[in-house]
Each structure stands twice: as C-alpha cells, then as structure tokens.
C-alpha positions in Angstrom: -16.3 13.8 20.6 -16.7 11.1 18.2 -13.3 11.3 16.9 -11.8 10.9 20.3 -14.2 7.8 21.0 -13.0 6.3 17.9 -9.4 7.0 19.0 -10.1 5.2 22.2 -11.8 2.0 20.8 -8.9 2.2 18.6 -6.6 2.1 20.9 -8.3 -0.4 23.4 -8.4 -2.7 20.3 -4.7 -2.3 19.5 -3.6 -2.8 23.4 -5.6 -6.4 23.4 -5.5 -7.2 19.9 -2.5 -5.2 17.8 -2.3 -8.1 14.8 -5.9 -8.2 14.1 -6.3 -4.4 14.9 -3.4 -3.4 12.0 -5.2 -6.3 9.8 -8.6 -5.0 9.3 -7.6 -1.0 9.4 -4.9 -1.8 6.7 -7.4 -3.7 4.2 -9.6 -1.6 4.9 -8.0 1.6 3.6 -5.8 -0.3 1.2 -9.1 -1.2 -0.3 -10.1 2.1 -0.6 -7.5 3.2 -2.5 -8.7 0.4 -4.9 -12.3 2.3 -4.7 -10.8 5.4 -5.5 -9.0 3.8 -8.1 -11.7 2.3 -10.1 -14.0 5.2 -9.5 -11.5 7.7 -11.3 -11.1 4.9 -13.7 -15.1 4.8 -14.6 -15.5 8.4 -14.8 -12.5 8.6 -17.0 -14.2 5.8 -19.4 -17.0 7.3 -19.0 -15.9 10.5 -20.4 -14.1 9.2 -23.6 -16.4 6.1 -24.2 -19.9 7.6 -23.5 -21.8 4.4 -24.8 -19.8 2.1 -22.4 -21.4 1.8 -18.8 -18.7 1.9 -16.2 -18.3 -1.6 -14.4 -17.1 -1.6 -10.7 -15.1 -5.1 -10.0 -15.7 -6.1 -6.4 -13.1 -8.8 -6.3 -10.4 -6.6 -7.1 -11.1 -4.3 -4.3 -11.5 -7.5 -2.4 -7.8 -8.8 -3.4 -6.4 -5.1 -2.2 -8.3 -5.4 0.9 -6.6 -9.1 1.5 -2.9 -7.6 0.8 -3.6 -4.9 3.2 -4.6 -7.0 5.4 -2.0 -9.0 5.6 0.9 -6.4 4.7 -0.4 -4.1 7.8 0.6 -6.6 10.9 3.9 -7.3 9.1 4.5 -3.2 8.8 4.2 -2.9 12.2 6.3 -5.2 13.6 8.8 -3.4 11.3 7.9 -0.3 12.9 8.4 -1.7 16.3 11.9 -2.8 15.3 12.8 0.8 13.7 11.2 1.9 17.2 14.0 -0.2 19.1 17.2 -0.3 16.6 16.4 3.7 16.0 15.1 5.1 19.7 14.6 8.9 18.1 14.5 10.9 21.6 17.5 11.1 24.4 17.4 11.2 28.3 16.8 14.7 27.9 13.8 14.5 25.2 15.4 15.8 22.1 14.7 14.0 19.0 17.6 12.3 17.1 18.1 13.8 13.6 20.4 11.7 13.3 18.3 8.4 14.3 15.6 9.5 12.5 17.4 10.1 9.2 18.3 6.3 9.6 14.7 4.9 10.0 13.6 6.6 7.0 16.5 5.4 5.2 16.1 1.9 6.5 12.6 1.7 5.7 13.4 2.8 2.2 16.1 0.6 1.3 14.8 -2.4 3.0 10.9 -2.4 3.4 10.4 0.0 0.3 11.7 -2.8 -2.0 9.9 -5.7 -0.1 7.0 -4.2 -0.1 6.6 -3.7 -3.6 7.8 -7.3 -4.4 4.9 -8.3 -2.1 2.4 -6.1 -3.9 3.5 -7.1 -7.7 4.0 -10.8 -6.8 0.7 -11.2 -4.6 -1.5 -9.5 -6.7 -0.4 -11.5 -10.0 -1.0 -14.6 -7.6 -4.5 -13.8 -6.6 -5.4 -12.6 -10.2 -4.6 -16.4 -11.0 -1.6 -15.1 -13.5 1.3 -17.8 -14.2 4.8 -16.9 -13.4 5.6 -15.5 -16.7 3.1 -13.2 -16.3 4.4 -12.3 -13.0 7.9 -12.1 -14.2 6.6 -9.6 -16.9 4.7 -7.5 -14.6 8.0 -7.1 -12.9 10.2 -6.0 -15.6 7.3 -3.6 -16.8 6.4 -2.0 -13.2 8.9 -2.5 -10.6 11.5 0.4 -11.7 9.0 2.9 -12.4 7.2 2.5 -9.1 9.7 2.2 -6.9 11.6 5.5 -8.2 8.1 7.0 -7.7 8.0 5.6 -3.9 11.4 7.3 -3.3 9.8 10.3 -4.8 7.2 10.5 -2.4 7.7 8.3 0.6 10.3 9.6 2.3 8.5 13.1 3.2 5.5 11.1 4.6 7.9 9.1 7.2 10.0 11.6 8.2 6.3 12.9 9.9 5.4 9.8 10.7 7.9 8.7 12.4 9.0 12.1 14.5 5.2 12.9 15.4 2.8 9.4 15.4 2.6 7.3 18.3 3.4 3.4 17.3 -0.1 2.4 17.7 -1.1 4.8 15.1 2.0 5.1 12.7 0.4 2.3 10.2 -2.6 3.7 9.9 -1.6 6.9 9.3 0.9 5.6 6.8 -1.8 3.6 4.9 -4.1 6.7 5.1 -1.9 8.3 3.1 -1.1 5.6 1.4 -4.9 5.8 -0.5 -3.1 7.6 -2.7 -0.3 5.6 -3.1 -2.9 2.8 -3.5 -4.6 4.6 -6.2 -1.5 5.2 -8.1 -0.6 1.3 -7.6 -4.0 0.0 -8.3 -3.8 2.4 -12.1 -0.6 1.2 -12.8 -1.2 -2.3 -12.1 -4.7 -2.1 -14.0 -3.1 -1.0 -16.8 -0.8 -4.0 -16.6 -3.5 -6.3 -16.3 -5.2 -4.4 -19.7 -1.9 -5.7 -21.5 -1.7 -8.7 -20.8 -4.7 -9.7 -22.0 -4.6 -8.1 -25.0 -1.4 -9.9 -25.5 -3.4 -13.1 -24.4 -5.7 -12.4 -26.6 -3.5 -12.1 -29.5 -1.3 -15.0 -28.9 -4.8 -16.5 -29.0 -5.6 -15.6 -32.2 -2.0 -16.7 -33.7 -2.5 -20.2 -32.3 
C-alpha cells in the first residue's frame, strides 16, 4: 500500500510539476550513488589504514546531488523526444524492434557522450579546478568511462524504454544508475587524489 501511495504522489507531482519532479528525484539518487561511493571508500580505508578514521565529505555528495539535479529535467525532455521521433508500438500494439533498437542507439551515440562531458566538466567546475585541470581529467577519464557506459548501458535502456512509462523512465534510469554513480564518483575521486598530489609536488618544486 505504501508503495502504490508513493507511486501516486509521484505521479500527481510529475502531472503538475514534471521539471521540478525529475530535479529533486534525480539529485536525490544521484547523490546516493555519491553515499555509496564514499561509504565503500571509508570501509576500504579503513581496512588498509586502520589508524586513519574515515572522513565522509558532505559537499561532495552535495555537488552530485546539484548535477542530478539539474541533468534529470534535461534527460527527460530527451526522453520525450525519443518518445516522439521513435513511437515503439503500431496501430495494432506491437512494439517496434526496430524503433526501439534506434532509441537505444540514439541515446548512446548522442546523450551517452553529452552526458559524460556534463559530468567531467561540471564536477571539475564545482570542485573550483582550472581548465587545465579539467582538460586533464578529460584525457585521463573520458575513454575509459564511456567504453564502460557502452558496456553497461545499453541493457538497462533496452528495458527501460520497452517496459517504463515516461513519467517513470528517469527515475528508474538513475536508480540504476547508483551504480553507475558509484562507479563515476570512484573514478573521479581517484582523479581528484592525483591531482593534488601533482599540486602538491609542483608545490614543492616552486
């Protein structure tokens, strides 16, 4: 029963306000990735540095939480667009392998790529990092994650798109996309780690 009245309010919520609806369910689990993230992060620290007392960083989940946030509305409109250029079922209620073949390839070829630019360039923005820094957190991350986004990706729209209504086909993306998030909020982590220490020892040259 509670599931179905949080389906409804859901619903109600994205037939008044979609925008705002998309906004604060995509930070929201975007942001948990990022809490998933860090957690595995501390308990890993914790395990091979036992003197070192895991710290959780609040603003970074916050930053996640803003990118979702705004990412979410923008995916949708996308969606509605695949929805029109792609309808998947015919007069007689069969579904289109065919059109549904091209949605997941358009998403892949065209939002995949954006989406990722988005990520890499607004996070390095909102950590405050200059444009070489960006520039280098490009060169180091954007090949290895986008051939892991075609490794995984794909799969998860081909259900999303044959089975979720609209309303509910960003959420369901960016609930599986916690794991995607996780995987994101690692790598870029670790790309953060380096470019400090580099910081640190151009520093120490100077």
């Amino acid at each position: 029963m509670a599931a179905i009245a949080v389906a409804r309010a859901y619903q109600h919520s994205f037939d008044t306000r979609p925008n705002a609806t998309l906004a604060v369910a995509g930070g929201a689990l975007t942001a948990l990735g990022d809490v998933v993230a860090q957690v595995t992060q501390n308990i890993r620290a914790r395990r091979e540095l036992h003197h070192t007392r895991p710290q959780y960083d609040a603003k970074r989940t916050l930053r996640f939480f803003i990118f979702g946030a705004a990412m979410s509305p923008f995916i949708g409109r996308w969606n509605k667009f695949l929805e029109w250029r792609f309808p998947l079922r015919s007069e007689g209620g069969k579904i289109s392998m065919s059109s549904l073949t091209k949605r997941v390839a358009a998403d892949q070829i065209i939002m995949a790529p954006i989406g990722l630019t988005m990520f890499l360039g607004g996070m390095g923005i909102m950590e405050g990092r200059d444009l070489n820094h960006i520039k280098g957190k490009f060169r180091d991350l954007y090949k290895e994650a986008i051939i892991a986004n075609w490794k995984v990706w794909p799969a998860v729209q081909i259900i999303n798109f044959r089975s979720m209504p609209l309303p509910y086909r960003v959420p369901f993306q960016q609930s599986c996309g916690v794991f995607w998030t996780l995987y994101l909020s690692l790598l870029n982590s670790s790309e953060e780690c380096k470019q400090e220490l580099e910081d640190n020892l151009r520093r120490t040259l100077d």
